[in-house]
C-alpha positions as CSV (number, residue, x, y, z in Angstrom):
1,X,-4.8,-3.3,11.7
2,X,-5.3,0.0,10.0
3,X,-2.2,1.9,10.6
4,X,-1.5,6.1,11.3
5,X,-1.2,8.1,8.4
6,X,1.9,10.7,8.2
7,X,1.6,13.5,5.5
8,X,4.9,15.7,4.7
9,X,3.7,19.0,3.6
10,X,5.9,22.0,2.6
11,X,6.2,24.4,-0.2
12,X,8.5,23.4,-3.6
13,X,12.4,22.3,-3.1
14,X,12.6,21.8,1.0
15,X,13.2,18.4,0.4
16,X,9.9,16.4,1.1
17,X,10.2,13.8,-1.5
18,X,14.3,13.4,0.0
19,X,12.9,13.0,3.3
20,X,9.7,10.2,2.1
21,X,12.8,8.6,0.7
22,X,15.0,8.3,4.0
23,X,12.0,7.1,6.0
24,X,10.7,4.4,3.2
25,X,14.5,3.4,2.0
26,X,13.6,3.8,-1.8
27,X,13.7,6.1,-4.5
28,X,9.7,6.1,-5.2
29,X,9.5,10.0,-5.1
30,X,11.7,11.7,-8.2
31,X,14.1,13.9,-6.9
32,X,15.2,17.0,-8.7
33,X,16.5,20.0,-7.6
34,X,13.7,21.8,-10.0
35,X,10.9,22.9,-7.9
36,X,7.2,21.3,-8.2
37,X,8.5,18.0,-9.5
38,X,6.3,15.9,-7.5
39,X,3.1,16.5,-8.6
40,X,0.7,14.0,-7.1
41,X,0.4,12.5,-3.3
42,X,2.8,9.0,-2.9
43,X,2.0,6.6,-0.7
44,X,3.9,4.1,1.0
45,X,4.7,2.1,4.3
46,X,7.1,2.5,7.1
47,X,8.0,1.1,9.8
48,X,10.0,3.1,13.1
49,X,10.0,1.5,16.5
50,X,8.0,-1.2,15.5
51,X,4.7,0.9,14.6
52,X,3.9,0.6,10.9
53,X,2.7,4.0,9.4
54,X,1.8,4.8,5.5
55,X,3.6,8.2,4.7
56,X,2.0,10.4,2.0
57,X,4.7,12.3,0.7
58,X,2.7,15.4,-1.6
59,X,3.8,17.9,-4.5
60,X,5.3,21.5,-2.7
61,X,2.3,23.9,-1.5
62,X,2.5,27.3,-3.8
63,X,0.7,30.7,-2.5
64,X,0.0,33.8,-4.3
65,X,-1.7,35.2,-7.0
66,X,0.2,34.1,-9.8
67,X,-0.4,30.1,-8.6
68,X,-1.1,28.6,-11.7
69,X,-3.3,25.7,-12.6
70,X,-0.8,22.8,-11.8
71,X,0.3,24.4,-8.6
72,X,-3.3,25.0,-7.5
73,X,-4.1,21.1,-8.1
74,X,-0.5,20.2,-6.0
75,X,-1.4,22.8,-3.2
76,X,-5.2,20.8,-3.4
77,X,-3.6,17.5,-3.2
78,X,-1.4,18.6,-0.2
79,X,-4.3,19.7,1.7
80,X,-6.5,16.5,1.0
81,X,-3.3,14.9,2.3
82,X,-3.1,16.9,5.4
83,X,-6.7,16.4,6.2
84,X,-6.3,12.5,6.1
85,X,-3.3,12.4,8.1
86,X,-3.0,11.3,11.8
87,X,0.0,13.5,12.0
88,X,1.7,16.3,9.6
89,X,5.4,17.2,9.5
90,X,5.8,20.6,8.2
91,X,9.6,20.8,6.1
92,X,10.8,24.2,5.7
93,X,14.6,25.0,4.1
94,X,17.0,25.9,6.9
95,X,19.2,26.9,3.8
96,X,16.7,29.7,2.8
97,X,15.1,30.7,6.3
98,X,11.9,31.8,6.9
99,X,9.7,33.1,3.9
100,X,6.6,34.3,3.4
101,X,4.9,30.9,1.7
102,X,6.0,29.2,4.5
103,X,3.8,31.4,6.9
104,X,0.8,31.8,4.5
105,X,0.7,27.6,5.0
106,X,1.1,27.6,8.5
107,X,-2.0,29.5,8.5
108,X,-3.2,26.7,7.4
109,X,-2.1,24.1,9.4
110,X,-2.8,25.8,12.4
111,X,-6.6,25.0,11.4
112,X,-5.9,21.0,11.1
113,X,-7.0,19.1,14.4
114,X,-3.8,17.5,13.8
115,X,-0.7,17.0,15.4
116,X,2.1,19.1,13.5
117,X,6.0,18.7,13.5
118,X,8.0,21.7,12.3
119,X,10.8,20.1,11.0
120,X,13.6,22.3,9.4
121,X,15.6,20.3,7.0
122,X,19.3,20.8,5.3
123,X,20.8,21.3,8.4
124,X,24.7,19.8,7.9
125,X,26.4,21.4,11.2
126,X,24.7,20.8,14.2
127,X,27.2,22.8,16.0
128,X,25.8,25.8,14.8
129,X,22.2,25.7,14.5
130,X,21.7,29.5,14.4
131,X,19.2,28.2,10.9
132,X,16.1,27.6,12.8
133,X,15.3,30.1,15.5
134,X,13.6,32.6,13.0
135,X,11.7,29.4,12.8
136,X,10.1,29.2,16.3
137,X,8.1,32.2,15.8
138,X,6.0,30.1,13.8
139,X,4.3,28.9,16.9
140,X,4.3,25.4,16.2
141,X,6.8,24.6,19.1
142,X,9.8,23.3,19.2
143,X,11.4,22.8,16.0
144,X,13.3,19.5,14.5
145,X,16.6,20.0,13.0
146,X,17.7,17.1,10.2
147,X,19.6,16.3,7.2
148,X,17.0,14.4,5.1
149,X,19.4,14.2,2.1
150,X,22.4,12.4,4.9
151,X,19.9,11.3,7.4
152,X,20.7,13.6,10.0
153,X,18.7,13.5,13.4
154,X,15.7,11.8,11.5
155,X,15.8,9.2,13.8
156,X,14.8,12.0,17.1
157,X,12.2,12.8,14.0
158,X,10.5,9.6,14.1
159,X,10.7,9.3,18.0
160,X,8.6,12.9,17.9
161,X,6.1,11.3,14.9
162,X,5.6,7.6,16.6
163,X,4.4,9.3,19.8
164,X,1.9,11.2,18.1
165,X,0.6,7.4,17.2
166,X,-3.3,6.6,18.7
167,X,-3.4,4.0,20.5
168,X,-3.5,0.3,19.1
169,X,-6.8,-0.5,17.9
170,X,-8.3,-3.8,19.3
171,X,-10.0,-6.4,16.9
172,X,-13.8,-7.3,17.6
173,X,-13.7,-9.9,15.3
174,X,-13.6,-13.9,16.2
175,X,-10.2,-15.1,15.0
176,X,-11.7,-17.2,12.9
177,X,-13.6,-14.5,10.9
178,X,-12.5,-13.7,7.4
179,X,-12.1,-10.0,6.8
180,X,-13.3,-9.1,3.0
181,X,-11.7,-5.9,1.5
182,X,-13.8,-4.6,-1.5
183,X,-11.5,-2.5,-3.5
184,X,-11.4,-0.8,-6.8
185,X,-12.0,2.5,-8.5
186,X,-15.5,4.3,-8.6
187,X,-18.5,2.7,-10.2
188,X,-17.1,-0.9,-11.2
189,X,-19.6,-2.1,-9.1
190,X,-18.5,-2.6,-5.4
191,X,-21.9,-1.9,-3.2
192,X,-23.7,-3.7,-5.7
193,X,-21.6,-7.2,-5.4
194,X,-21.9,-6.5,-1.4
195,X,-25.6,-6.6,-1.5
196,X,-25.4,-9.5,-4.4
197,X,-23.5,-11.6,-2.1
198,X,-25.4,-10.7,0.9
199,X,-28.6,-11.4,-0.8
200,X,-30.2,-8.0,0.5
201,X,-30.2,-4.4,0.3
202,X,-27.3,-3.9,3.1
203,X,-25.0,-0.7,1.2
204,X,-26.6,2.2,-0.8
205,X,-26.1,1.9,-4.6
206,X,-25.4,4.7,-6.5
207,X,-24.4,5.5,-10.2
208,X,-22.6,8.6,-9.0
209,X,-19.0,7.9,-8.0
210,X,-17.7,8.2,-4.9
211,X,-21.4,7.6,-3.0
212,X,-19.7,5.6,-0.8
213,X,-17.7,7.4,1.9
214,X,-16.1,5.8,4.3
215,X,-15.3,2.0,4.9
216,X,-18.7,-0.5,6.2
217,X,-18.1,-3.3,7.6
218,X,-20.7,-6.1,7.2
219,X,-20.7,-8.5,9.7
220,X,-22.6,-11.8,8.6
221,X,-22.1,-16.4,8.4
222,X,-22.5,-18.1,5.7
223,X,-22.4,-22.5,6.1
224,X,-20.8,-21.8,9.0
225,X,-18.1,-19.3,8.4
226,X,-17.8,-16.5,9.7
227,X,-17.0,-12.7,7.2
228,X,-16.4,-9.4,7.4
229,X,-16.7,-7.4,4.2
230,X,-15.3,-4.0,4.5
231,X,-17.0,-1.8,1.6
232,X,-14.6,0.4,1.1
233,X,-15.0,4.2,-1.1
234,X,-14.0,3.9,-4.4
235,X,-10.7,5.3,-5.5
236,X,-10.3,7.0,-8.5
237,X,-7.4,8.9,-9.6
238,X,-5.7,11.5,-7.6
239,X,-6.2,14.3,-9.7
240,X,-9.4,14.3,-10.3
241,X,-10.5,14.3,-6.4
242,X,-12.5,17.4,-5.8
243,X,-15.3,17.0,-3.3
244,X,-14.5,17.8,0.0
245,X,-16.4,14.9,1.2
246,X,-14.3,12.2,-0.7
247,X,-11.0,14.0,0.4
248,X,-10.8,10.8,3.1
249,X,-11.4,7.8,0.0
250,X,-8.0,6.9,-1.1
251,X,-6.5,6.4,2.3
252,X,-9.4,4.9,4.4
253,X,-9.3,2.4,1.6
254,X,-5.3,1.7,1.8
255,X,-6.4,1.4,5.5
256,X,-9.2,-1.3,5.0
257,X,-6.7,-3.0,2.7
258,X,-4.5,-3.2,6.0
259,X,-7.0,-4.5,8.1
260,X,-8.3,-7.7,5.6
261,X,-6.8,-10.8,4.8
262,X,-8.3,-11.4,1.4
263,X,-8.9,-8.4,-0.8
264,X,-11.9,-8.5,-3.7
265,X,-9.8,-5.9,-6.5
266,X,-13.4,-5.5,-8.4
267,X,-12.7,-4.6,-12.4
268,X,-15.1,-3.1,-15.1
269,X,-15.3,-5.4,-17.5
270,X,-16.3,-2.6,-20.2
271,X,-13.2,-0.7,-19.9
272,X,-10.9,-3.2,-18.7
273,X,-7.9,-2.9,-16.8
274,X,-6.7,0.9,-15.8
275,X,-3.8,2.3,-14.4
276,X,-5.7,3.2,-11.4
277,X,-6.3,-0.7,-11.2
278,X,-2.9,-1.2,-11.1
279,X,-2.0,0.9,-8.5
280,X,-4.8,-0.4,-6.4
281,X,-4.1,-4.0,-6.7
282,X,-0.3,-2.9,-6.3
283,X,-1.5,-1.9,-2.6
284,X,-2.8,-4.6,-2.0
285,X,-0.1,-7.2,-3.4
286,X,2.8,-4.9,-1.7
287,X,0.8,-5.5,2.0
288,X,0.8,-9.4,1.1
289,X,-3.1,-9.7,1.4
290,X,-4.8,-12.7,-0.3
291,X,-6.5,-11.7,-3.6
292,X,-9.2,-12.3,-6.1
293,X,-9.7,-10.8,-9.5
294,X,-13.9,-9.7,-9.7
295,X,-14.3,-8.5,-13.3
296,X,-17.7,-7.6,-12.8
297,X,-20.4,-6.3,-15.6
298,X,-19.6,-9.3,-17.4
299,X,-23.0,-9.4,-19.0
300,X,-22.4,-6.2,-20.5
301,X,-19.8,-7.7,-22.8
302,X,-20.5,-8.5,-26.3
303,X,-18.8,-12.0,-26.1
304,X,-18.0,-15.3,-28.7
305,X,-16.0,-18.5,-27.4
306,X,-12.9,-17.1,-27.2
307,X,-14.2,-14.0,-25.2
308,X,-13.3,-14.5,-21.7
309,X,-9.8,-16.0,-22.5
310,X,-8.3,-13.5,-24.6
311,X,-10.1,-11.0,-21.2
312,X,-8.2,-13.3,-19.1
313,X,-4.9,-12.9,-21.0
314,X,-5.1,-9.4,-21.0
315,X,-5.7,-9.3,-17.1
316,X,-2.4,-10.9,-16.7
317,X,-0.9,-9.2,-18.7
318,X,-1.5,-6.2,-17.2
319,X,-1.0,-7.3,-13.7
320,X,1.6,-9.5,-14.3
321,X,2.6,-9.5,-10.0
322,X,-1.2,-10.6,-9.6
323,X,-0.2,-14.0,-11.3
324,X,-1.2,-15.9,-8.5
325,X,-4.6,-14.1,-8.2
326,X,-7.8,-16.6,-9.2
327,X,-10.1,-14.5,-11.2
328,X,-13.7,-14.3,-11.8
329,X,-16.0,-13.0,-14.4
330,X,-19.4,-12.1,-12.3
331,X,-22.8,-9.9,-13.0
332,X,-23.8,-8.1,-9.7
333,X,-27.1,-7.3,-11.6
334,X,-27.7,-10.5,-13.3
335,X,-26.2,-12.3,-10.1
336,X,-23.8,-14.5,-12.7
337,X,-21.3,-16.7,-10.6
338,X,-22.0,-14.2,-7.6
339,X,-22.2,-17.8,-5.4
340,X,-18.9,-18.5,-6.1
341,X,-17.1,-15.6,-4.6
342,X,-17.5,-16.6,-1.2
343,X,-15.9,-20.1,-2.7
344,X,-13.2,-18.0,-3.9
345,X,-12.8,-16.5,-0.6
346,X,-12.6,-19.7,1.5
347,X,-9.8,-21.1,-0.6
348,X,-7.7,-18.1,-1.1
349,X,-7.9,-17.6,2.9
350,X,-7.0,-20.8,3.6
351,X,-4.0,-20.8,1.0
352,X,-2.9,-17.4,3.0
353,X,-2.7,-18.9,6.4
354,X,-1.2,-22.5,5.2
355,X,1.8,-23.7,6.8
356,X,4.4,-26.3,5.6
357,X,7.0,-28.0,7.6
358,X,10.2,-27.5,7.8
359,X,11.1,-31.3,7.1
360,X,8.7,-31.0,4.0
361,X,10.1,-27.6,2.8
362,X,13.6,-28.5,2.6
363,X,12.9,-31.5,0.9
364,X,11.5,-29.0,-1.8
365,X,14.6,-27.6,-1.4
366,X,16.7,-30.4,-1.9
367,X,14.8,-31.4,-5.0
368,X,14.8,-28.0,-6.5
369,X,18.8,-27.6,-6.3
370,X,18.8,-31.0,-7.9
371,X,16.6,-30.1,-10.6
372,X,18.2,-26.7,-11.5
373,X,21.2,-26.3,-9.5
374,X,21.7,-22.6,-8.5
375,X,23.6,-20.2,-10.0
376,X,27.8,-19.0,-9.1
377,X,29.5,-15.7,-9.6
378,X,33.6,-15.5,-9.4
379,X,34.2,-19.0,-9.1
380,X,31.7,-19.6,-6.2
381,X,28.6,-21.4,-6.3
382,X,25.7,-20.5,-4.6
383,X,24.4,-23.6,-1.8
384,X,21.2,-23.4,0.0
385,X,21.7,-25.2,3.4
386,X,18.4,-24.8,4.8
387,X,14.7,-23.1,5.0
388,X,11.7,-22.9,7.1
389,X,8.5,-20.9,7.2
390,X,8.4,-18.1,9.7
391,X,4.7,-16.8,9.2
392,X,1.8,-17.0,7.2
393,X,-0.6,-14.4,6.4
394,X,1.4,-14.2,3.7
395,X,3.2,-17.6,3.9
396,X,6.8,-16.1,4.7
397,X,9.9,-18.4,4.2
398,X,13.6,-17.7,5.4
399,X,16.6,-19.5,3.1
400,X,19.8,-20.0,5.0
401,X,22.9,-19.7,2.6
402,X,26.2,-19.5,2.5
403,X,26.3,-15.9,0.0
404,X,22.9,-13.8,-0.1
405,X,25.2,-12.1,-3.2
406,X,24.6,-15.3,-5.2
407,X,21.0,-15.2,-5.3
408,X,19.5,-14.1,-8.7
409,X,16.2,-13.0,-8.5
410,X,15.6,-15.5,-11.4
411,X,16.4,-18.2,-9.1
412,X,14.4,-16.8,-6.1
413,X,11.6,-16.8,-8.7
414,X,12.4,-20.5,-10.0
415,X,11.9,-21.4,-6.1
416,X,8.6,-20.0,-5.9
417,X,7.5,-21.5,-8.5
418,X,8.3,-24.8,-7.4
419,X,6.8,-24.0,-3.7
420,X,3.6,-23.1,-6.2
421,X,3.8,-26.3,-8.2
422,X,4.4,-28.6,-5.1
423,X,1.7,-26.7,-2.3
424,X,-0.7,-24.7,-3.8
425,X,-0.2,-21.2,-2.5
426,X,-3.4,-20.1,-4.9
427,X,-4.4,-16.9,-4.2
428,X,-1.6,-15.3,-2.0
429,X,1.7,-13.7,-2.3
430,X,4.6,-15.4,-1.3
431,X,7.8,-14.0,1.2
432,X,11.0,-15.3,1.1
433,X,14.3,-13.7,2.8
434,X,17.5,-14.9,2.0
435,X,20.0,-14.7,5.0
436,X,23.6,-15.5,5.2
437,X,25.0,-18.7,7.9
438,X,28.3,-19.9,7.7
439,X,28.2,-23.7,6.3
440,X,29.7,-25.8,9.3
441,X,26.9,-24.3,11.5
């Protein structure tokens, strides 16, 4: 399921990026106390109550006359962010009171059909909250009181933002159907593969960027099986969004991500791999979707015996966490190994969903340790007493030991592999927890 968007808006130094980092428990925004660092919008998931949300956590808006060029492509960014949010908490400075900026962008948020959430932050005594009243005159109701930087009240916060949450979307689809996300910047190519694979004219292709708008989903069978592909608008980077009309791209896309199980990360093979692919695929890899490298254009590459190997090295290279990603060097014009994406699909999808036994897994287990035993710290070595798989979709695994502590993330890595070597897994990302349980239970 696609899930609600939440945009933090404000101007410079309230403490947006502090508060992105309480809800998401990392330090993905930089935090400084000199105003405008963020620059660009941030994306990332949450989770509060059991609803998952993506937060967009965007650079301070500036007013005035003096706004320079920067500050007019951060107060852009914040209001693409606001228009693609389901709901929008405004942060003002309970430090500094009320100011002039911060009435100029109300002005503007009163014009978003959007749910709004005054929320006044660096707020230490709660005693004494004599701070916000100047604030209610904002008319934006009720104001929310919190310590972003100690985490004051941001739980009441979330209670206000999850009940803002539409309703749960149902599925329409069989549960049998594969759901296809097409992903990838602008012009590599996307509509074009669609309508290869589907054999017909189904999506409009365009040379101009950005042509397509909003996610399609394409409903059709194939020897049996049933697909989805969700065409998605092309992403391309932040700061160079400037139609009004793509203002929506980057996050319906993160939202058709959320809603696929395998997810087609289409490359051009003329310029290769970008940063902007990187980020893309990272979405997708972070959200534990199924995936398939399409380097399409492939005909438009000079090429000698060596040419697609050295391409492939430098693919996973580049994407390094994609290692377990099959990839695929396809023509939508020339319709070159277009038959075998749908191939690609079937096997990744059924790699996603597989499921291994707990008897078989900790034999693994058992083999593993007696291959490389694991690794001790202050005199204590660590012992893995037991595993099992708790989901699939990605295939999720939960390792019961005696010190979480003692596992290296070289080791964790050594046991994937060897889950890899022994069952496959082609294709999907893998989720393993370590949790603590006392030996003699």
């Amino acid at each position: 399921m696609s899930k609600p968007v939440v945009a933090i808006v404000g101007r410079p130094n309230v403490g947006k990026s502090t508060l992105f980092n309480r809800f998401t428990g990392g330090m993905v925004a930089i935090v400084e106390d000199t105003p405008g660092v963020t620059r660009d919008r941030l994306y990332r998931n949450a989770e509060w109550l059991g609803r998952e949300f993506t937060l967009v956590d965007t650079g301070g808006i500036q007013v005035g006359e003096k706004v320079d060029d920067i500050s007019a492509q951060v107060r852009k960014q914040a209001e693409i962010a606001m228009e693609e949010a389901d709901v929008i908490l405004f942060v003002v400075d309970g430090r500094t009171g009320l100011t002039v900026e911060d009435e100029v962008i109300v002005s503007t948020l009163r014009r978003a059909p959007k749910p709004v959430i005054l929320v006044v932050n660096k707020i230490e005594n709660f005693d004494r909250q004599t701070e916000i009243y100047d604030f209610y005159g904002l008319g934006l109701g009720e104001p929310v009181a919190i310590s972003a930087a100690h985490g004051l009240n941001t739980g009441d916060l979330l209670d206000r933002v999850v009940a803002h949450f539409p309703l749960v979307e149902e599925e329409t689809y069989s549960p049998d159907t594969i759901r296809i996300a097409v992903i990838g910047r602008p012009n590599v190519g996307k509509s074009s593969l669609i309508n290869a694979i589907l054999g017909e004219e189904r999506v409009i292709v365009s040379d101009v960027p950005g042509t397509t708008r909003d996610a399609i989903d394409t409903q059709f069978e194939r020897d049996g099986n049933h697909y989805v592909l969700i065409d998605t608008a092309g992403m391309r980077r932040r700061a160079r969004i400037s139609e009004a009309t793509e203002r929506y791209s980057v996050v319906r896309a993160l939202r058709a991500v959320d809603r696929a199980d395998v997810s087609l990360l289409i490359l051009d093979a003329v310029p290769g791999v970008t940063e902007q692919d990187k980020k893309i695929a990272g979405y997708a890899h972070e959200g534990g979707k199924a995936s398939v490298i399409i380097v399409n254009k492939w005909d438009l590459i000079a090429k000698d015996e060596h040419t697609m190997k050295r391409f492939d090295e430098t693919v996973r290279s580049e994407l390094g966490f994609l290692h377990y990603a099959p990839t695929l060097y396809v023509s939508a014009l020339t319709r070159q190994r277009v038959p075998k994406i749908l191939e690609l699909v079937d096997f990744v999808a059924e790699q996603h969903a597989r499921r291994i036994t707990t008897g078989v897994l900790n034999s693994l287990l058992s083999d593993a340790v007696q291959l490389n035993p694991p690794p001790g710290a202050r005199g204590k070595r660590l012992k893995i007493l037991y595993g099992t798989q708790i989901a699939v979709k990605p295939p999720s695994f939960v390792l019961f030991v005696n010190d979480p502590e003692l596992m290296h993330f070289s080791y964790l890595r050594y046991l994937e592999n060897q889950l890899r070597q022994s069952f496959g897994f082609e294709g999907t990302p893998l989720k393993i927890i370590v949790r603590q349980r006392a030996e003699n239970q």
